[in-house]
N, C-alpha and C positions, 0 to 999 in steps of 0.2 A: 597764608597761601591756600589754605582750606577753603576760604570764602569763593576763593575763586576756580576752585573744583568743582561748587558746587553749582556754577554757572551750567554745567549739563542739562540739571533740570527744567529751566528758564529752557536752555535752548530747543530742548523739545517739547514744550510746552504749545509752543505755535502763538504765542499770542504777543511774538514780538516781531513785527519786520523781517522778515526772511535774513536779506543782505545783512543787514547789523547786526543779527544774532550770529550769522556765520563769521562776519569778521571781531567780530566779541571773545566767541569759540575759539578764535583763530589766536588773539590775543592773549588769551586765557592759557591756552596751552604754550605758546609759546614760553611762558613764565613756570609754569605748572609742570605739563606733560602728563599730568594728571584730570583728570576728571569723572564726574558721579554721574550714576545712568548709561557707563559705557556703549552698552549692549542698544539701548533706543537712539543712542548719538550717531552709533555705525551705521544701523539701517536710516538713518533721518539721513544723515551726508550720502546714501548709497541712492536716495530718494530727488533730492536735490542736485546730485552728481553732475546731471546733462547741462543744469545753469550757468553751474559754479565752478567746471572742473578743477583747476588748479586751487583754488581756498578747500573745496574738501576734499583734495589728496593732502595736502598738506596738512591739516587737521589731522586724516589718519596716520598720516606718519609718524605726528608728533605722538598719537595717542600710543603708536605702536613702541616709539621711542623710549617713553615712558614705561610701559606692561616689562618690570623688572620679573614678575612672578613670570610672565606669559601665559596669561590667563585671556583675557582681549579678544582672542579669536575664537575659543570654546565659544557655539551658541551662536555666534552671527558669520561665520565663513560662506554663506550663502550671499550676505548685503555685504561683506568685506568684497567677491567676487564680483557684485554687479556695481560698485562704485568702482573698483582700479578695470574691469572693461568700462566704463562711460567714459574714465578718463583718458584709457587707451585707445580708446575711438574718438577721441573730441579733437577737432582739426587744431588745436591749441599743442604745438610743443613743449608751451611750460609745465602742462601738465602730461603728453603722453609719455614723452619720455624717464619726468620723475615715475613715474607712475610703472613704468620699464622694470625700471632699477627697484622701487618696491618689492616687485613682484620677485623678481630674483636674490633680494633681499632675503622675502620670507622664504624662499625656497630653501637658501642656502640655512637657514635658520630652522630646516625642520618641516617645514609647512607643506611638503609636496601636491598637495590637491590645487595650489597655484599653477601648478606647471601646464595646465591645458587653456590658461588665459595667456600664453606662449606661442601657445599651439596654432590658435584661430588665426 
């Protein structure tokens, strides 16, 4: 399963197809919930957000799924923020809603600096 943690780096690397690399990621973790490069994947899906809504919530969920230590959010809570608002503003329900529930998620989990993507 490690090989396929290490698909992070591929995926920010840029030199693969957008779409395929996200639903690759998407695969990856599904199996995983793990992956390497955490930190450039959060802001890459925070970056791609407005395309892809629902493939890069789901990505961070699983990523968030997986962060047994809870380390994941140290360092990118700024592109954690600006992917679950794209997704929460994307006229797509598959994704504003998970994306809801995320959020209250990480709240209830500790995370309070979520709570003003509530707010808006």
């Amino acid at each position: 399963m490690k090989e396929l943690a290490n698909f992070g780096y591929w995926f920010v690397s840029g030199k693969f197809e957008e779409r395929w690399a996200l639903e690759t990621l998407l695969s990856a973790l599904r199996l995983t919930k793990k992956t390497e490069s955490e930190m450039a994947i959060v802001k890459r899906l925070a970056e791609i957000c407005p395309q892809y809504p629902v493939a890069c919530l789901s990505c961070f969920r699983l990523m968030i799924e997986g962060d047994r230590e809870r380390w994941l959010l140290v360092g990118v809570e700024d592109d954690a923020r600006r992917l679950l608002r794209s997704a929460l503003d994307s006229n797509q329900p598959d994704a504003a809603l998970p994306a809801r529930r995320l959020v209250e998620d990480l709240i209830a989990k500790g995370h309070f600096g979520f709570r003003t993507l509530l707010a808006e």
